[in-house]
C-alpha positions in Angstrom: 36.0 9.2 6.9 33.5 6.5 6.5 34.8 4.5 9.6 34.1 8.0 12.1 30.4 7.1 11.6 29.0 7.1 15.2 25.5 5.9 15.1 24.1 2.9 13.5 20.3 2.6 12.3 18.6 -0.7 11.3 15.5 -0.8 9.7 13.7 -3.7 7.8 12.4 -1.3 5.4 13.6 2.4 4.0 11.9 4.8 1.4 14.5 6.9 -0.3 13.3 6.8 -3.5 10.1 6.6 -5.6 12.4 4.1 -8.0 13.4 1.9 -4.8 10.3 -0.2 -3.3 11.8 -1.2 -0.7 9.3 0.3 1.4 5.5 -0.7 2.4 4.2 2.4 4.3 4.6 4.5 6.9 7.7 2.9 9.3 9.6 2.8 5.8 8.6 6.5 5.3 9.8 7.6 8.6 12.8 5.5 8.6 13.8 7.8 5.0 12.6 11.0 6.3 14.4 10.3 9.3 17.9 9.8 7.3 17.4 12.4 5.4 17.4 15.1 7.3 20.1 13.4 9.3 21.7 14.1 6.2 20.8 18.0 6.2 22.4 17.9 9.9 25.6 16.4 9.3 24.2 13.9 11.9 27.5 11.0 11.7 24.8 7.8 10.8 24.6 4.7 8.4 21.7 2.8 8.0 21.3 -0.6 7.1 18.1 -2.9 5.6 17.8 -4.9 3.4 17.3 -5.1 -0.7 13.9 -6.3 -1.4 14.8 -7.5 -4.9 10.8 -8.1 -5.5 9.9 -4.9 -3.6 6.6 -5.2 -1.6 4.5 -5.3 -4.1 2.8 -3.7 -7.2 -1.3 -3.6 -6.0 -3.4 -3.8 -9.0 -7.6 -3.1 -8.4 -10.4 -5.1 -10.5 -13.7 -3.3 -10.8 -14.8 -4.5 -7.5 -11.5 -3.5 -5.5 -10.6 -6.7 -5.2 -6.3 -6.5 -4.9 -4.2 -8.7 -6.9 -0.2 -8.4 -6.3 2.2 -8.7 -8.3 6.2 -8.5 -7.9 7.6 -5.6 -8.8 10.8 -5.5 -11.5 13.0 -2.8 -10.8 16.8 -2.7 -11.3 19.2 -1.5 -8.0 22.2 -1.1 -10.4 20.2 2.1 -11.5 20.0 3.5 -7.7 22.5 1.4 -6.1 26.3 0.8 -6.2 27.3 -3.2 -5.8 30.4 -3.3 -3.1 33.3 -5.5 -2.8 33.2 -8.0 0.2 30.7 -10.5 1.3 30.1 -11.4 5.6 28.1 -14.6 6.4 25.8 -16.2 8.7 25.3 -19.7 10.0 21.0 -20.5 9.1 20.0 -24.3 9.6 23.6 -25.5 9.7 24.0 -23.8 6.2 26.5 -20.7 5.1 24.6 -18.2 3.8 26.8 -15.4 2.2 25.3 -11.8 2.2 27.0 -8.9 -0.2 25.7 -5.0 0.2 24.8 -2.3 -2.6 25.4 1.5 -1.5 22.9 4.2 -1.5 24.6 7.3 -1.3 22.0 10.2 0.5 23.3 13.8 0.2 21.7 15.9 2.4 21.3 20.0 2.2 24.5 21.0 2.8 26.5 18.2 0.9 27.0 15.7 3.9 26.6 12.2 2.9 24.7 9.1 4.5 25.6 5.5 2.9 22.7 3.3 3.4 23.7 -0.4 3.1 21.1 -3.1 1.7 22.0 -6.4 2.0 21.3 -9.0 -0.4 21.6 -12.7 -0.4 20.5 -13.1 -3.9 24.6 -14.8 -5.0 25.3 -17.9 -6.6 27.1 -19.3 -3.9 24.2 -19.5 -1.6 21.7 -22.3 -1.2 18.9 -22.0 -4.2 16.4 -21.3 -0.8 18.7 -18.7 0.9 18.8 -17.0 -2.5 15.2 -15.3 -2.2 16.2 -14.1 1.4 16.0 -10.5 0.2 13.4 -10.7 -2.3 10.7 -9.7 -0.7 9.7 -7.1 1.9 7.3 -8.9 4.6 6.7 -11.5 2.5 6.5 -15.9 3.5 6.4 -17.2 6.5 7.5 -17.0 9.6 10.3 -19.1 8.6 11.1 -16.4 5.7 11.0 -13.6 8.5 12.9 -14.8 10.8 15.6 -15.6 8.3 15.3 -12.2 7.0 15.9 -10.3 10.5 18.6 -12.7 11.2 20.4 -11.2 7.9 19.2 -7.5 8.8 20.4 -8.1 12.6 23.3 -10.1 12.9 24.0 -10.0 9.0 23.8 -5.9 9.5 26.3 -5.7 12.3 29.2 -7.7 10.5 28.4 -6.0 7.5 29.4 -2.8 8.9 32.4 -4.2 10.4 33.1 -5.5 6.9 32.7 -2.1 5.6 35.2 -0.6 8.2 32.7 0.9 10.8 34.4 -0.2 14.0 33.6 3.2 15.6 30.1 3.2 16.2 28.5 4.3 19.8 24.9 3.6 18.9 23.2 1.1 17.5 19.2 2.6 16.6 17.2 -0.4 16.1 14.0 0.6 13.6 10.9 -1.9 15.2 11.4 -5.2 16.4 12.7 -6.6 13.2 16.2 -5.7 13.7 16.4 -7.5 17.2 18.9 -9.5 16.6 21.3 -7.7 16.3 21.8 -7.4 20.1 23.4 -11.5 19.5 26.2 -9.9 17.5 26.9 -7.5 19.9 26.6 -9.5 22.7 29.8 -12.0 21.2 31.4 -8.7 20.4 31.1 -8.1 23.9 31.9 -11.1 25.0 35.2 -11.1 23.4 36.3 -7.4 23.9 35.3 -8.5 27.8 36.0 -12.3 28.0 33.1 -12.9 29.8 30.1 -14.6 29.0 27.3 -13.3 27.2 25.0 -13.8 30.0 27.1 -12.3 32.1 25.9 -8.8 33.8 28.6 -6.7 33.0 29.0 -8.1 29.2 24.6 -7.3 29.1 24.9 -3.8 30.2 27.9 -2.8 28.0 25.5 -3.7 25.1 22.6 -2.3 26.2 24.3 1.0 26.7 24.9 1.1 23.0 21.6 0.2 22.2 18.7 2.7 21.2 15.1 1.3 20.4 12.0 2.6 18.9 8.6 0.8 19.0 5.9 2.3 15.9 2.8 0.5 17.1 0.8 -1.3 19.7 -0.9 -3.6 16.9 0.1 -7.3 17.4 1.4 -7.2 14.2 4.0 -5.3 14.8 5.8 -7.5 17.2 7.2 -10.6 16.0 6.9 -14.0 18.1 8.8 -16.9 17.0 8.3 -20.7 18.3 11.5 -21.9 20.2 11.8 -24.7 17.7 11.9 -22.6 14.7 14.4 -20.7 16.3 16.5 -23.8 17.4 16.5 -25.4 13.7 17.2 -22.1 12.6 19.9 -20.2 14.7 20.9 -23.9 16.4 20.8 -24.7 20.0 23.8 -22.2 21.2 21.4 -19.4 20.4 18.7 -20.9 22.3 20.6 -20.8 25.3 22.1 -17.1 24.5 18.6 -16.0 24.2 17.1 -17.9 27.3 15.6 -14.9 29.7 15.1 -12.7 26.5 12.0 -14.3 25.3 8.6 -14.4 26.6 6.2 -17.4 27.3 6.6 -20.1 25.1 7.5 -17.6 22.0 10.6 -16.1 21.8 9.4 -12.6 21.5 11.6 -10.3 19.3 10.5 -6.9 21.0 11.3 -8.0 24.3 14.9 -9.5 23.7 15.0 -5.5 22.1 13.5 -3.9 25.0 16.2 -6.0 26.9 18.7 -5.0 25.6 18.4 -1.0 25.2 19.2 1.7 26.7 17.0 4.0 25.3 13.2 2.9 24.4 10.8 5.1 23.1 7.0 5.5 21.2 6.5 7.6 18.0 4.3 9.9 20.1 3.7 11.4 23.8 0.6 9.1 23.8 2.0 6.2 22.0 5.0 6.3 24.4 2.1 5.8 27.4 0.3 3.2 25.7 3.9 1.8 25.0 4.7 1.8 29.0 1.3 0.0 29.8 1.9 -2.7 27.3 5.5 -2.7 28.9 5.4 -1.8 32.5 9.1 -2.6 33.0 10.7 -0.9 31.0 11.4 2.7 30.7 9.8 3.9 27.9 10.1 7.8 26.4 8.8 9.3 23.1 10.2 11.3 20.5 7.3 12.1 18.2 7.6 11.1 14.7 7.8 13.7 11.9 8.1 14.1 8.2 10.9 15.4 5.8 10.0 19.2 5.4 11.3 20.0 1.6 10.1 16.0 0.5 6.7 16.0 1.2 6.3 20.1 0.1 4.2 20.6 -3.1 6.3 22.4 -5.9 3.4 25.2 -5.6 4.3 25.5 -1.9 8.0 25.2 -2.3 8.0 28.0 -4.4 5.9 30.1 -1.9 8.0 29.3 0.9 11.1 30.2 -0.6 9.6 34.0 -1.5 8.1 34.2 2.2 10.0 32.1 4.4 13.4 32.0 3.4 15.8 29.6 4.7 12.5 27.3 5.5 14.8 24.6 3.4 17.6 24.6 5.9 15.4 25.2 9.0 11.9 23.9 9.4 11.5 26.0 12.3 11.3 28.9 9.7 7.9 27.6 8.9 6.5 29.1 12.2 6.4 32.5 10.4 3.4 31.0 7.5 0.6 33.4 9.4 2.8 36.5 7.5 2.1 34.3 3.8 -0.9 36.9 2.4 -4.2 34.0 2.1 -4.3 35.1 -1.9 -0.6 33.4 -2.1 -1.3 30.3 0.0 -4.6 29.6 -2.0 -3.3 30.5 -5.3 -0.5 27.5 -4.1 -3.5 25.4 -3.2 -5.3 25.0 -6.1 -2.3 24.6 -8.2 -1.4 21.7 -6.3 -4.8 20.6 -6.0 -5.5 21.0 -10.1 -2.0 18.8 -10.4 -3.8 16.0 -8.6 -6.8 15.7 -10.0 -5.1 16.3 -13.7 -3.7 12.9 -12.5 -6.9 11.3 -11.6 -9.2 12.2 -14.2 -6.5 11.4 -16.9 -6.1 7.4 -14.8 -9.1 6.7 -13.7 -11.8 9.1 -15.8 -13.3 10.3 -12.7 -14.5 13.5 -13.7 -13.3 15.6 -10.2 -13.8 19.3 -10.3 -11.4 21.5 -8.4 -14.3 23.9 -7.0 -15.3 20.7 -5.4 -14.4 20.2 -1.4 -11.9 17.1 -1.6 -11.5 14.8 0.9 -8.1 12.6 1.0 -7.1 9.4 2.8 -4.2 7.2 1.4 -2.5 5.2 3.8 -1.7 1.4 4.2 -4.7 -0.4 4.3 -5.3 -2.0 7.5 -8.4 -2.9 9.3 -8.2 -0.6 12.4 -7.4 2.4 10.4 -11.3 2.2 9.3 -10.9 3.5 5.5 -14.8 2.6 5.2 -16.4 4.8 8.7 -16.7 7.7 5.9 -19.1 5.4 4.1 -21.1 3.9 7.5 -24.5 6.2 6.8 -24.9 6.3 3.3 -28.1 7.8 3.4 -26.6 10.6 5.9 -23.7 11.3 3.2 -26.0 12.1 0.4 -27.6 14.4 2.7 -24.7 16.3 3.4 -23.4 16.3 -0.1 -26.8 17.4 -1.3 -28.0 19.7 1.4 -24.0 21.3 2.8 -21.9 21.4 -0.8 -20.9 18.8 -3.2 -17.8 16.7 -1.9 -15.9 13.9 -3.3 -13.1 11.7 -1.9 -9.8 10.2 -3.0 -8.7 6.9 -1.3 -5.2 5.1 -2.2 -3.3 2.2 0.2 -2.4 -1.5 -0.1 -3.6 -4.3 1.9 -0.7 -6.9 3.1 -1.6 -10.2 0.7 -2.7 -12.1 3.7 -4.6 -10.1 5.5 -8.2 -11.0 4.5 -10.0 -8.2 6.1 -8.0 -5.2 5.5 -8.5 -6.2 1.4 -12.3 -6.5 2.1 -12.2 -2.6 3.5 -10.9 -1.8 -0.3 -13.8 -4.0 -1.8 -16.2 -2.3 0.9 -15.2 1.4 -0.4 -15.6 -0.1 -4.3 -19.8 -1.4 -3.2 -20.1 2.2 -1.4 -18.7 3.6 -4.6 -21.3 2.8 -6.5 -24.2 3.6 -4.3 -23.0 7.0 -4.1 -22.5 7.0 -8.1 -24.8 9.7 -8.7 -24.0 12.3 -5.5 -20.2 11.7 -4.6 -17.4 11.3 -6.8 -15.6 8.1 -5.2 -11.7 7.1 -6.4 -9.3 4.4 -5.2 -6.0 4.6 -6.8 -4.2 1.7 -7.0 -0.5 0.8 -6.3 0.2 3.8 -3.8 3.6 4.6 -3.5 5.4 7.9 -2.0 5.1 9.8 -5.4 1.2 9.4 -5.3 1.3 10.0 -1.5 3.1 13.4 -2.2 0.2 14.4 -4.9 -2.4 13.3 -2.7 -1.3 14.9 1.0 -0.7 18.0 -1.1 -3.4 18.1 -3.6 -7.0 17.6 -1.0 -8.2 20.1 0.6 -9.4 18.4 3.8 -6.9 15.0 5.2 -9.2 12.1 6.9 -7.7 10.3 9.8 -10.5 7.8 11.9 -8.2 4.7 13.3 -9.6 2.9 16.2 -7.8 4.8 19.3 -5.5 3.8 20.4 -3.7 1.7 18.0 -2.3 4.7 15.9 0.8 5.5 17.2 1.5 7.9 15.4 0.0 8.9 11.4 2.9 10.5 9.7 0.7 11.3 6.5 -1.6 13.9 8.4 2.0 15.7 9.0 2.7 15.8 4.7 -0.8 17.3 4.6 0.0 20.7 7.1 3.3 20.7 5.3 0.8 21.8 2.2 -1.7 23.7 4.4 -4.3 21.0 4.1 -6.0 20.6 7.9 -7.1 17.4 9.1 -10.2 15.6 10.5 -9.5 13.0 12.8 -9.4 11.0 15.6 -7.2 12.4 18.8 -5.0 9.5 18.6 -0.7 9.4 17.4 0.1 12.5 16.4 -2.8 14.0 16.4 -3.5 14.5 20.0 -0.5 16.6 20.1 -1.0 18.9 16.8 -4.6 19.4 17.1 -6.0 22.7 18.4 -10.1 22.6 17.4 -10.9 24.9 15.0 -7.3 26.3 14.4 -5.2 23.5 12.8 -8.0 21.4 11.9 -10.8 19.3 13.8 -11.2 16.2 16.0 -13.7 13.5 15.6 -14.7 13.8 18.6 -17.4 15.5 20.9 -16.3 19.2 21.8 -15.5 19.8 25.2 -15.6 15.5 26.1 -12.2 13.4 26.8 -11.6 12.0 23.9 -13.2 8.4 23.7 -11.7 5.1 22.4 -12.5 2.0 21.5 -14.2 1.0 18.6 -17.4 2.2 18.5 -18.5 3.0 15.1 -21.9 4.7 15.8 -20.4 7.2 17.5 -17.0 7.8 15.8 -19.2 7.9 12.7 -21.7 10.8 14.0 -18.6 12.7 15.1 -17.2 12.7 11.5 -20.7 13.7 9.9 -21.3 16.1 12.5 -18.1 18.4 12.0 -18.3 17.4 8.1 -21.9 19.2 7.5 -21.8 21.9 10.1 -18.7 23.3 10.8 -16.0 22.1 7.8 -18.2 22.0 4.7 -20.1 24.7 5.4 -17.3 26.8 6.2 -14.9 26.1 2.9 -17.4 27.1 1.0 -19.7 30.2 2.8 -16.1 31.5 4.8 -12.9 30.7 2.4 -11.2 33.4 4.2 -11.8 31.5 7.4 -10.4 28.6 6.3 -7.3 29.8 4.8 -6.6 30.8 8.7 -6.8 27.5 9.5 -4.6 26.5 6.4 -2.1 28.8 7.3 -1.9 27.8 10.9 -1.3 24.3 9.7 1.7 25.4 8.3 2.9 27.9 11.1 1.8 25.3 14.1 2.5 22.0 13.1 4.4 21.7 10.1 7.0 24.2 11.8 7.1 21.4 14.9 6.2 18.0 13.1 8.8 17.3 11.0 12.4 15.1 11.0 15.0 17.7 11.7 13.1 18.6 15.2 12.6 14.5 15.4 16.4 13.8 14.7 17.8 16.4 16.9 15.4 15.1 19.8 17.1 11.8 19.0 20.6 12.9 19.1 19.8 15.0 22.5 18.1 12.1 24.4 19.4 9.0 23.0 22.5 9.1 21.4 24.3 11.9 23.3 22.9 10.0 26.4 24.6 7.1 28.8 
């Protein structure tokens, strides 16, 4: 029955569909992954977001990488259905009405998920409140705190609307669905008749409430001004939300990290970088994973289901790869492999060989994930690719609109691109989205990761890589310090036997990378292909067997919403 639904999961942005943008990377990703495979466990959820009429945006490259955006025009009556009933909330003295389409997500064994986006996009609303839900991250920090006000407190009275009065856990996806502890707090209050500042009414909430943190970047943790949030939710909020807030911001992480029971990172060492940034709190880690049968090539499905079977039902199944014979698992490879390039050379006339080692790395563009270290000794690169084996490099990811400097990284790769014209093969597809991401995690034969540690907290796309045997090269940071064994499921940029370093230093991160690259990787794909099928196939058996959504969502279910 849809009102037995126990657990409640807010996120500002899900991927569930290549035809749904209403996703911008990685947190949207995970938040998909996550209910789907919550789906394949019968796991009792709903989610809730929001529509993103506009999407995020559709990235389009001039010749010198320089990103232009454009909104994107797609149609939710295709994916979505529109349902009955409208909830409201009170913005700037105004009534702002909020309606929900429903996303039906069938999982494995026929269990079905209904994810809610809300929209205030209705002709009864304000001609400004209208565009609420048009577009993912975009405005300013007016527009987003609007928008988590109608994902937070708009989200909880929708799923009362929608008859979900039995729900134990409320999983808050980042700090952007904060708010929602208000709504729960005047539930509380009235179920209690006591105040919402009161100590017993606080703890009754908090026991319901589950949060998960996905970075240590600034950017991921929204600060508001108290005035903006007085004109906004009125001056009974402000005093509601006095002692949540930090400084002279009201700090929308904090009033979350007040206000849960259960806290946790997207890895083990996220989850300690998490508890230095916040000493007080008690904060655990479930690392993050990837859904097992979504982000599996064709080619490798196929190969799983001769050699694994029941791999689709259980990930854990995957543990048994090291019995796939290396003719099967390369035969696999290449096919996915020619699948991407077909795609490339056809787009972008590029020219790619499949003989030739590929290197991957598509991910949102941002500055700290360093797209451009590959490209920081050009002279040394020709070298390699000259002196080792021929090697070209696929790059796909958007840059936010305003952020200046992560959009100069794409127009840095386009200059390096043409000074490598005549040794490496150089691509940057444009407008990445989760189709492309599947080609491109599946179709490389070698995944770059080289963030500044430690401010990847975790790097779900290295995980869609092992799913399709590809190892990865990278610095021991998220994930990564976790699933990497040198040598066996891929490499470290790092110096062997050393701690691993951080900071960014990118002399030395640099050297790492073109160290492994010319002595150990290249050389080895193409003088020992035997040897590096090994490591292909313990990709598979070690990390995409562990690194994946149903062990993430079980974890979940264990530790924080069987718990209190």
């Amino acid at each position: 029955m849809i009102n037995e639904r126990a657990i409640a999961y807010f996120s500002m942005e899900i991927a569930l569909h290549n035809g749904i943008p209403t996703y911008s990377g990685g947190l949207g990703i995970l938040a998909g992954d996550m209910l789907k495979s919550a789906a394949d466990l019968n796991v009792p959820m709903v989610a809730v977001t929001l529509l993103h009429e506009k999407g995020y945006f559709h990235q389009q490259l001039d010749e010198n990488g320089n990103q232009l955006e454009q909104a994107v025009s797609w149609d939710p009556r295709k994916y979505l259905e529109p349902l009955p009933g409208t909830v409201n909330v009170e913005m700037e003295g105004r009534s702002v009405k909020i309606r929900a389409w429903k996303y039906e997500l069938h999982g494995s064994r026929g269990f079905t998920i209904p994810v809610y986006f809300l929209d205030t996009n209705l002709g009864d609303n304000d001609p400004q409140d209208r565009s609420l839900t048009g577009q993912l991250y975009g405005g300013d920090a007016r527009y987003r705190l609007c928008q988590e006000i109608i994902l937070g407190i708009g989200g909880i009275r929708m799923l009362r609307e929608m008859g979900h009065h039995a729900i134990k856990k409320y999983h808050m996806n980042e700090g952007h669905a904060g708010l929602a502890v208000l709504e729960l707090l005047n539930e509380a209050h009235r179920q209690l008749n006591k105040p919402e500042t009161d100590p017993e009414t606080i703890e009754s909430v908090r026991r319901q409430c589950v949060f998960t943190t996905h970075t240590p970047v600034a950017a991921g943790h929204d600060r508001f001004a108290p005035d903006l949030v007085r004109n906004i939710l009125g001056e009974q909020e402000i005093i509601r939300l006095n002692g949540f807030h930090e400084g002279q911001n009201f700090d929308i992480t904090r009033l979350a990290l007040n206000l849960s029971g259960y806290i946790n990172g997207v890895s083990r060492k996220h989850g300690n970088v998490a508890r230095s940034m916040f000493p007080e709190y008690p904060v655990q880690s479930i690392t993050n994973g990837v859904h097992s049968v979504t982000w599996t090539s064709e080619p490798f499905q196929k190969l799983y289901d001769i050699f694994l079977p029941g791999w689709r039902q259980d990930s854990f199944a995957l543990r048994h790869a090291l019995n796939i014979p290396k003719e099967a698992v390369w035969a696999a490879h290449l096919e996915s492999k020619q699948v991407l390039l077909d795609l490339v050379n056809q787009n972008e006339k590029a020219g790619m060989d499949v003989p030739v080692f590929t290197i991957g790395f598509a991910r949102r563009a941002a500055l700290y994930k360093r797209a451009d270290l590959l490209f920081h000794d050009i002279a040394r690169l020709k070298k390699i690719a000259t002196e080792v084996g021929p090697l070209q490099v696929i790059y796909a990811g958007k840059a936010h609109p305003q952020d200046r400097e992560a959009k100069a990284i794409i127009t840095k790769i386009f200059h390096s691109r043409r000074a490598l014209k005549n040794h490496i093969k150089v691509i940057y597809l444009s407008n990445y989205d989760m189709e492309m991401g599947r080609l491109i995690t599946a179709g490389v034969d070698l995944w770059l990761n080289n963030p500044v540690s430690p401010l990847e907290a975790s790097g779900t796309s290295g995980m869609k890589a092992c799913h399709n045997g590809v190892p990865q090269l990278s610095i021991l940071d998220g994930w990564w310090a976790e699933g990497h064994m040198e040598g066996v499921t891929g490499w470290a940029i790092a110096q062997d036997g050393q701690p691993p370093a951080e900071g960014d230093d990118r002399n030395r991160d640099a050297a790492y990378l073109y160290h492994k690259l010319e002595n150990v990787i290249i050389p080895m794909f193409y003088r020992d292909r035997e040897k590096y099928i090994n490591i292909m196939k313990h990709c598979i058996a070690l990390n995409a067997s562990f690194f994946n959504t149903q062990r993430m969502v079980q974890e979940y279910v264990t530790n924080a919403y069987l718990a209190l």
